[in-house]
N, C-alpha and C positions, 0 to 999 in steps of 0.2 A: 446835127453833128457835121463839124465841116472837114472835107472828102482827103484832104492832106492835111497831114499835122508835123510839125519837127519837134522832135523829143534829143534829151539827155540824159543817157544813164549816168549813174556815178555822182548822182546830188549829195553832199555832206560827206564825200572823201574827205576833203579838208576846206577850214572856214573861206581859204586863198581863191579855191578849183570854184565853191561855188555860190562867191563872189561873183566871180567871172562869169560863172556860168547864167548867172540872174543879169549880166551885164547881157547877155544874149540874148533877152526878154525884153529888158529897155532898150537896146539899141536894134533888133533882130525878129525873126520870125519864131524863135522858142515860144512855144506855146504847152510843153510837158517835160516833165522833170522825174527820174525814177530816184526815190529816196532809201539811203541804203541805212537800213535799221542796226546793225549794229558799228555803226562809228562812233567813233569816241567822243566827238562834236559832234553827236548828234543834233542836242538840244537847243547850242548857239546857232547850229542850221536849219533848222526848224524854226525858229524863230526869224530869220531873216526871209524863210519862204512864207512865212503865215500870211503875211499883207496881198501877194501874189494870190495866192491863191485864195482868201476873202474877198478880192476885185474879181475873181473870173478870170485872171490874166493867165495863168499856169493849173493845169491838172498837173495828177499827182497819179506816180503808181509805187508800188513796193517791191524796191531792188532786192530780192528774194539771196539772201548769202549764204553758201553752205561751203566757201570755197577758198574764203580769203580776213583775215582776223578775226578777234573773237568775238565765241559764240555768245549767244545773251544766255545759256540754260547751264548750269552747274557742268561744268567738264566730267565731273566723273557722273551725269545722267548721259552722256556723251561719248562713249566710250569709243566707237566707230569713226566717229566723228572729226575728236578735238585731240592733240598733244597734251601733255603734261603740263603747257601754259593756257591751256583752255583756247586757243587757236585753230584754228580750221586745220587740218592736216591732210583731207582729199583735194586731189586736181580732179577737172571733169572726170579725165578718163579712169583715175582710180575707183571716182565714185560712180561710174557706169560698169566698171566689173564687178564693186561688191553688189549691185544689183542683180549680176545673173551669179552670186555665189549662194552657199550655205547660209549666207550672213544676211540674206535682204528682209526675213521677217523681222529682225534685231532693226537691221537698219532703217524699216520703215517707220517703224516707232520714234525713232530717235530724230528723222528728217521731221516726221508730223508735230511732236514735242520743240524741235525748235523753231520752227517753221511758223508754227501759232505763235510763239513767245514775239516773233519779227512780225509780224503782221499786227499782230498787238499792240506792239509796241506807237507803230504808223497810227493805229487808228484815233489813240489816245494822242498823239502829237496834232491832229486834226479832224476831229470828231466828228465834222459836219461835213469832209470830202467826203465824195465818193470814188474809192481806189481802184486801181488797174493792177490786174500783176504781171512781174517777169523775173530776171534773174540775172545774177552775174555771169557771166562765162557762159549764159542761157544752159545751162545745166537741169532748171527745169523740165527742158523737153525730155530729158527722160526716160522711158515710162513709166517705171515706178515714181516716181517723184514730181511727174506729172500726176499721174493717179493719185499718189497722196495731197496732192495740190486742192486738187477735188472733193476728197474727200473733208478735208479742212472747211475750205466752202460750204459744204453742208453744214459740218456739226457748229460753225461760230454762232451762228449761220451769219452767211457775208456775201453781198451779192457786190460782187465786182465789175466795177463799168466793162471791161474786159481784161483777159487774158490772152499775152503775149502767145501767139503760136510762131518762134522762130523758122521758120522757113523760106528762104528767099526764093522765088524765082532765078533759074539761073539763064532761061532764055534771052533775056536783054541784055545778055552779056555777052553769049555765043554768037547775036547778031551784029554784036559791035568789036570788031578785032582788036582796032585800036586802045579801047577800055580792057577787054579780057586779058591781054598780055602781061597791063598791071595788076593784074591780082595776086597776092600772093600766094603759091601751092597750097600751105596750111587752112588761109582761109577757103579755099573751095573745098579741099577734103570734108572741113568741118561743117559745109555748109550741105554737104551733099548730104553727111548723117543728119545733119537736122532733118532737112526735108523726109528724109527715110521713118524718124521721130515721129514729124509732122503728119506723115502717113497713119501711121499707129496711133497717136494720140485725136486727133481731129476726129475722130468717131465719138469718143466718151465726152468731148468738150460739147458737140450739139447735141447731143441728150441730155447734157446739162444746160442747154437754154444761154450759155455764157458767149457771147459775142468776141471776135475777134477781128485782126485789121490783115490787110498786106504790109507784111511788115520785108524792108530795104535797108540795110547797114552794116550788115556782114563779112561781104565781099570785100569792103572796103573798111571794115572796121579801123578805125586809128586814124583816118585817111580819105573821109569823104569831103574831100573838096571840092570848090565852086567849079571846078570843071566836068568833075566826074559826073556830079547832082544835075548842072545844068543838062549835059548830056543827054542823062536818063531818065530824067525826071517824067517829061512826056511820055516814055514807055512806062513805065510804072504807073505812075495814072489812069494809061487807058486798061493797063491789067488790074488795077484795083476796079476801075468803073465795070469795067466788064464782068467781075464779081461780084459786084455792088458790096464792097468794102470798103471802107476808109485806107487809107494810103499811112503808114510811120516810117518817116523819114529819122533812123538812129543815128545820133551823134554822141563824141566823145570828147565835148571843147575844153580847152585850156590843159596845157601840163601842169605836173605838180613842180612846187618850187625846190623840196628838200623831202628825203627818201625819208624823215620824219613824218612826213604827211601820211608815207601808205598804209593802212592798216596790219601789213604784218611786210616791212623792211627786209626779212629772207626769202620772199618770195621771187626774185631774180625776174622772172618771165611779168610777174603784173607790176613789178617795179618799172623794167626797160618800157613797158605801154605804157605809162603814166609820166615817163619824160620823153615822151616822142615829140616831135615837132609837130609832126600832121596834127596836134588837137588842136594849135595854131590855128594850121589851117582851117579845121573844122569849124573854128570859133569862127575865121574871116566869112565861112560862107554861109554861116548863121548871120550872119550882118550884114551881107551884101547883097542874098539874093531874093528876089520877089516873092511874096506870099501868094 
């Protein structure tokens, strides 16, 4: 396994994003793509990754949705879950309080029932990967839904090259003043609770025997640029080697051309990240910088 790898979540937003995004693999150091199960192009995207990933050129993980357009499972099996148009209707943070509500035996049913239906889905669009999982908005961390993550694993049964444990490091970042000034609030808060996550769940994940990496793209979500990467990269590295983990370098290349493209256009906050410029950037330094 080689000890850095650059991935992209958000494969099969739209046929335009991940176009582009395979333009990161022929011209670029893209070597993993998170495919997100339920898009509506799913299947002309899938098809345009297949060849990729029959040469070896692209692994594959399953962008895990519970957050953002609809669901694949019948809305009304859904009820916590999905609107009245079968569309995702939790933001992380709603679906982190029904977790400590009344409602989480309800809800865990209904995260594990869709949750199979998307993984399902992936394995049948390439039968002969072997998959990785993660999430949008990394909402998997969790810990119920981390925990039912798990327990899906067993009963498919499905052994996963790994599973994403979103938690960044945040000391390469305290060492360097110049990088931490650009982070924005929102992303450190959220990265702190990962980690906190990360705490809780990283116990039940090695008594499952399930591998995972040092994973880097948080801080800088929307925005990891050739300056940022170059930067830190050497810190990151030698934190992964020193754990003897692989290194995931996340990105999020290319914006979207028309608010057509997002899977649910009222969502305001994943609309404005999806015409950001920084995926620009991300893209540039997916093609510029050394493997």
């Amino acid at each position: 396994m080689q000890n850095t790898f650059f991935h992209s979540d958000d494969y099969g937003m739209s046929v335009h994003s991940s176009k582009y995004i395979l333009s990161c693999c022929e011209e670029g150091v893209l070597s993993s793509v998170a495919v997100m199960p339920n898009s509506p192009v799913f299947a002309e995207c899938c098809q345009m990754l297949n060849p990729y990933v029959e040469e070896g050129r692209i692994t594959i993980s399953v962008h895990l949705n519970l957050v953002e357009g609809r669901a694949l499972s019948q809305p009304d099996r859904l009820p916590l879950l999905t609107d009245e148009r079968g569309f995702f209707c939790c933001s992380f943070g709603k679906l982190l309080m029904m977790t400590l509500s009344a409602k989480r035996s309800r809800l865990k049913k209904e995260i594990q029932r869709e949750l199979t239906c998307q993984i399902r889905r992936v394995q049948e669009a390439f039968p002969a990967a072997e998959l990785a999982l993660d999430s949008h908005q990394h909402f998997h961390m969790i810990p119920l839904v981390f925990d039912t993550i798990l327990d899906i694993i067993k009963e498919m049964p499905l052994s996963p090259r790994y599973v994403r444990l979103s938690c960044e490091p945040v000391l390469p970042f305290l060492l360097n003043p110049a990088i931490l000034v650009k982070i924005r609030p929102v992303n450190m808060v959220k990265n702190l609770l990962l980690n906190v996550f990360g705490w809780l769940d990283k116990p039940a994940l090695r008594r499952s025997g399930i591998s995972y990496n040092l994973f880097w793209g948080l801080m800088f979500s929307g925005n990891m640029n050739l300056f940022v990467v170059k930067e830190l990269r050497p810190v990151f590295e030698r934190i992964a080697s020193r754990r003897g983990l692989p290194l995931e370098i996340l990105s999020h290349p290319c914006p979207i051309e028309d608010t057509e493209e997002c899977l649910d256009k009222k969502k305001k906050e994943f609309v404005d990240f999806y015409f950001s410029r920084g995926r620009f950037e991300e893209a540039a330094m997916l093609k510029t910088i050394e493997r």
